[in-house]
N, C-alpha and C positions, 0 to 999 in steps of 0.2 A: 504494500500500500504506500504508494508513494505520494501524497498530497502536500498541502501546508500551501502556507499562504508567505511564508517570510520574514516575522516580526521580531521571533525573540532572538535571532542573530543576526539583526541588522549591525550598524550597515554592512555588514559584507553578503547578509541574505535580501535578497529584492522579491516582487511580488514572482517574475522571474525566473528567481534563483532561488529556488529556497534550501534549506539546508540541508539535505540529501543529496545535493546536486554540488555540496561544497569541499573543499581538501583542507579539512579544520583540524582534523584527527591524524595526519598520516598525510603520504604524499598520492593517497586514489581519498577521492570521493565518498562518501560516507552510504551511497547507492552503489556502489562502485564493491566497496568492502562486504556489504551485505553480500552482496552475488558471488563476491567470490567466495565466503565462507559456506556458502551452501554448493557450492556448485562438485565440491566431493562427495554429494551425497544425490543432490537432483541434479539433472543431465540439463543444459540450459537451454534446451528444444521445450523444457518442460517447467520452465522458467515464467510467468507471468508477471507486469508490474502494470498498475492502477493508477492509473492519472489521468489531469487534467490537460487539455489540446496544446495549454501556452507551456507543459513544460514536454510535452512530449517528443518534440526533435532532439532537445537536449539530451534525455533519456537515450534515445535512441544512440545520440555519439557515442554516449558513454559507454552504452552496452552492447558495443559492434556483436558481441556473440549471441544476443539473445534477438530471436527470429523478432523482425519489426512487426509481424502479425500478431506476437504476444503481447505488445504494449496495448491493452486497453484503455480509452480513452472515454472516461467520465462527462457528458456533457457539462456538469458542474456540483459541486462538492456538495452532497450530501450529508456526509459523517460513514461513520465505517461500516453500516449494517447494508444500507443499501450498496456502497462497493465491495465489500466480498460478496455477497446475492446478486449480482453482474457478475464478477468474475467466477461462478459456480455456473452460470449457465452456458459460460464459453468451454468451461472443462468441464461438464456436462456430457457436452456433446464429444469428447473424446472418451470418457469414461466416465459413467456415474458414480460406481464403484469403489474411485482412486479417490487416495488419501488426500486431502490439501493442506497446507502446511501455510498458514496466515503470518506471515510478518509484516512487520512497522520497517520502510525501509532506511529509517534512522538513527537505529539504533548501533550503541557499540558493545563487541562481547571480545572477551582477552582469552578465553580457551576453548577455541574452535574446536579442538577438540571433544572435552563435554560438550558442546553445545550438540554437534553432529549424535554423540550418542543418546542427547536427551533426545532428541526430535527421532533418531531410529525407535526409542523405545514408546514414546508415545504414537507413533505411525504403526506400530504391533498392535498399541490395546485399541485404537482406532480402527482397524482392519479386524479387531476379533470382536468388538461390541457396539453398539451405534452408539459410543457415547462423542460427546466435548470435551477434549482436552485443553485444560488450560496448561501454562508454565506459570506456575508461580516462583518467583526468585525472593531466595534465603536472603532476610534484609540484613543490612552490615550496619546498620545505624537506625536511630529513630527517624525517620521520616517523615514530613509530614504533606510532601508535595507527589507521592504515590497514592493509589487506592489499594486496599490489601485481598488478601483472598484469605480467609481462615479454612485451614484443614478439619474436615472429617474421618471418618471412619474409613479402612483400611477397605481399599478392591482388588487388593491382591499384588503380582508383580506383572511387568513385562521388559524384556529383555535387560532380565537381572535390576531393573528399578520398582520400586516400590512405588503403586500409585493410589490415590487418595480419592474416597467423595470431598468435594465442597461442601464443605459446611454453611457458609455466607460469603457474600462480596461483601466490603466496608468501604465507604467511601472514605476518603482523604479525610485523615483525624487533626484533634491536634495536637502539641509538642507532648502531653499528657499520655494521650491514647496512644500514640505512636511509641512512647516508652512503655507504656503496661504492653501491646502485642510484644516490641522487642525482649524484655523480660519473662514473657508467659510463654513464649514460643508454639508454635504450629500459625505461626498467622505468616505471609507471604507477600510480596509485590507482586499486586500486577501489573504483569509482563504484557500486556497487548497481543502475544503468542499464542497461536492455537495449532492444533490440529484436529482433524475430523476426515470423515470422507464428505465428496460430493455430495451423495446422495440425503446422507443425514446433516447437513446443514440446511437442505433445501427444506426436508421435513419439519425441522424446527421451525423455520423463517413462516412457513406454512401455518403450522398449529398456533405460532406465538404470537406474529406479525403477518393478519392477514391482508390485511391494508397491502404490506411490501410486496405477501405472496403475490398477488392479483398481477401490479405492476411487472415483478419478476413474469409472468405470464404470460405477459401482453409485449413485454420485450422479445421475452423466447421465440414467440411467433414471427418475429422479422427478423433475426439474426440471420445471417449469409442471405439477407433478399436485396436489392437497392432501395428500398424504404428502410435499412437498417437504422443509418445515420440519422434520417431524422426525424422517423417515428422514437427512437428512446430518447434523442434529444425532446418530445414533447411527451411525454410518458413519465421521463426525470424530474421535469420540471415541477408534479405536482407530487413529486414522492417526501411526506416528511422525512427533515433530517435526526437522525436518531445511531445511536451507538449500537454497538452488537453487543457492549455491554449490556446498555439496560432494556434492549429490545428483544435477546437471547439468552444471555447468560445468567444473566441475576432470575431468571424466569423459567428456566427448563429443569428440568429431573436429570438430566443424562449429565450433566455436567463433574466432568472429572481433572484431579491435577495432580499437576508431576512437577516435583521441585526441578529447579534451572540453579545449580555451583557456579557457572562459567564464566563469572565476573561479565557484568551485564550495567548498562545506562543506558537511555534515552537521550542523553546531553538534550535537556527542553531547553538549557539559557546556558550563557557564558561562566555564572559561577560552576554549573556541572560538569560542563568541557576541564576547568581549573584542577575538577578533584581526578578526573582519568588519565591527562596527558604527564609526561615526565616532568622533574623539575629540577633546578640546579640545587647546590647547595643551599641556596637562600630561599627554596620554595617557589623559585620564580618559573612558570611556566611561560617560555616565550616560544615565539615563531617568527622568523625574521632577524633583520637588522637590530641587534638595541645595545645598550649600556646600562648597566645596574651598579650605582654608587649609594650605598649602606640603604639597599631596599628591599625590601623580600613579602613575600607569599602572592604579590602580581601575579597578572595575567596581561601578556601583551602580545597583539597579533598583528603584524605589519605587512601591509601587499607591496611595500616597495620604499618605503620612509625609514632612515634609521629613528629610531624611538629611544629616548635619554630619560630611565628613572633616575631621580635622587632624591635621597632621604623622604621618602616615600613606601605604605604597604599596604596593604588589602586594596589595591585597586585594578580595575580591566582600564585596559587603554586598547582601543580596536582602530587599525587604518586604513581605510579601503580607498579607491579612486579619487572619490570625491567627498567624503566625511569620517569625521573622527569622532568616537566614542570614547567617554572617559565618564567610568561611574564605580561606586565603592563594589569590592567582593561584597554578595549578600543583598547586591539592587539592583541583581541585572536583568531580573523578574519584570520589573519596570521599563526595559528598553520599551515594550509594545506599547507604554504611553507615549512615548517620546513620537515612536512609526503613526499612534491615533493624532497628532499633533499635524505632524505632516501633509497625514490625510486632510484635515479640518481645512489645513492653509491651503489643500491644493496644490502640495508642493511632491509634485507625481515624478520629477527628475530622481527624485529622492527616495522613491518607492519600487 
C-alpha cells in the first residue's frame, strides 16, 4: 500500500513525493527496500503496489522489476479497506485461493530475516484456516503514538511459531496505558501487516462491510473491459473512507496474530527516523555535508548544503531545494501544521 499525501517529512516529502518514494533510511528508497526485503520470499511477477495516478510513474522507475500491470492505480485515496478490496479483486482473478500478504510500503524492518520467516509462518496458518492474520510487534518502549493489539488464547503453532486469538484492538493510549500494556505484557503494536488468503478477505469485507462489498462488485464487473478506468473511477468516488482496521479487524471472529522480533518502524515523522538511523559518538544522526561543534542527539539531513551545528541538541535541521526545516526533537509531529499553513497561503510551490 503505497499512499500518503507528504506532510510529516516535509520539506523533502511533497504532495508528489511522498515518503516511500524517498532515500531517508539508506541509499534505495524506502519502497524501494520494502521490495526488496520480500522479494526472497515472493517472486516480483507477484508483487502488487496500490497507488495513487500522481505517484504512479514514479513507482514504476523505481521498481523497473515489478510488471507495470501490477501497479494498481486508486482513483483517489480512500483509507486502507477499500484498497486492499481493489487489490483482492485483481488477485482474484489469478487465484482466489492464494495467500496475500498486506504491507504498509513505509515501513523499516532490521532482520529480514525474521521478518521472511514470520510472514512464511503466518502464510501456513492462513492456507490451513480462513483466519486474519495480524503481526503484532513486541513493543520496546511505552508508546503512545501506536494502536496495540492485546493477545488471547493460544491456536496452536505454524511453522515452529506460536500463534494467538486477538483478544482486542486498543486504540493509541496514553503515556499511562502504554506503560501498564509494557509492564503486563501480551499487548502488541500494530503493525498494519496482514496476511490472509484472497478468498477470505473478500468474505469478511462481504459479511462486515456490505456497503464496500457491493462497490467491490460492481468494480469486479468491469475489470479487463475498456469501461474499467472509469466506471471504478465513478464507483470510488462514492465509497466511504474507512480503515481495515475498524471496518474488519476490530469486527471479525477469525482474527488471529503472530508476534513480528525483526526490529520494525513506521518512521511517521522525523523524530522516529532519529531513533533507527546510526549515530556518531555525540548521538548525532546526520546525512550529508555538516559540522558538529559540542552538539549532540540532532538530526540533520542535507540534499546539498553543508549544515554547521554549534552548541546546540535535540534538534532536526532538514535541507531540501528550496526550504529548510528547523524544529526541536519531540515536535516534529507538528511539521503537518507548518504543510496546513502552506496550504491556507496557497503556497503550492511549497507542497
Amino acid at each position: 500500500m503505497a499512499g500518503g499525501r507528504g506532510t510529516r517529512f516535509w520539506p523533502l516529502s511533497r504532495a508528489e513525493r511522498p515518503k516511500h518514494l524517498l532515500s531517508i533510511a539508506g541509499e534505495r528508497s524506502i519502497i524501494q527496500q520494502t521490495v526488496d526485503r520480500i522479494s526472497s520470499y515472493i517472486a516480483k511477477e507477484d508483487i502488487y503496489v496500490v497507488t495513487v495516478a500522481t505517484h504512479a510513474e514514479a513507482l514504476a522507475a523505481q521498481l523497473p522489476g515489478i510488471p507495470r500491470a501490477n501497479i494498481i492505480v486508486e482513483p483517489v485515496g480512500r483509507n486502507t479497506a477499500p484498497c486492499i478490496g481493489l487489490a483482492a479483486l485483481y488477485l482474484k482473478r489469478r487465484n482466489p485461493d492464494e495467500t496475500m500478504v498486506v504491507l504498509p510500503a513505509d515501513h523499516l524492518i532490521t532482520d529480514e530475516g525474521q521478518f521472511v520467516e514470520t510472514l512464511s509462518a503466518a502464510d501456513e496458518m492462513a492456507r490451513r484456516t480462513p483466519s486474519l492474520i495480524t503481526i503484532g510487534i513486541t513493543p520496546t518502549r511505552a508508546e503512545t503514538g501506536y494502536g496495540y493489539v492485546e493477545r488471547g488464547k493460544g491456536e496452536g503453532t505454524a511453522g515452529g511459531r506460536e500463534i494467538f486469538r486477538v483478544g482486542a484492538f486498543r486504540e493509541k493510549p496514553d503515556l499511562e496505558t502504554a506503560q501498564r500494556f509494557l509492564q503486563q505484557g501480551g499487548f502488541y503494536w500494530n503493525s498494519g501487516m496482514f496476511v490472509w488468503t484472497v478468498a477470505t478477505i473478500l468474505e469478511e469485507i462481504e459479511g462486515l462491510m456490505p456497503d464496500l462489498s457491493e462497490a467491490l462488485d460492481e468494480m469486479d464487473a468491469v475489470i479487463g473491459t475498456g469501461e474499467e478506468v472509469a466506471r471504478i473511477a465513478d464507483i470510488y468516488a462514492g465509497v466511504t473512507p474507512i480503515s481495515i482496521d475498524y471496518g474488519v479487524m476490530e469486527r471479525s471472529r477469525r482474527v488471529l496474530l503472530i508476534e513480528g522480533t525483526f526490529g520494525w518502524s513506521d518512521i511517521g515523522s522525523w523524530d522516529a527516523l532519529w531513533e533507527v538511523l546510526d549515530k556518531d559518538g555525540d548521538d548525532n544522526a546526520v546525512t550529508g555535508d555538516h559540522i558538529a561543534v559540542q552538539s549532540s542527539r540532532n538530526l540533520v539531513h542535507s540534499s546539498g548544503k553543508l549544515v554547521t551545528l554549534v552548541g546546540v541538541s535535540d534538534i532536526i535541521v532538514v535541507e531540501s531545494e528550496d526550504s529548510i526545516l528547523v524544529c526541536k526533537r519531540g515536535s516534529s509531529q507538528d511539521v503537518k501544521e507548518a504543510v496546513e499553513i502552506l496550504e491556507t497561503r496557497k503556497m503550492d510551490d511549497y507542497l
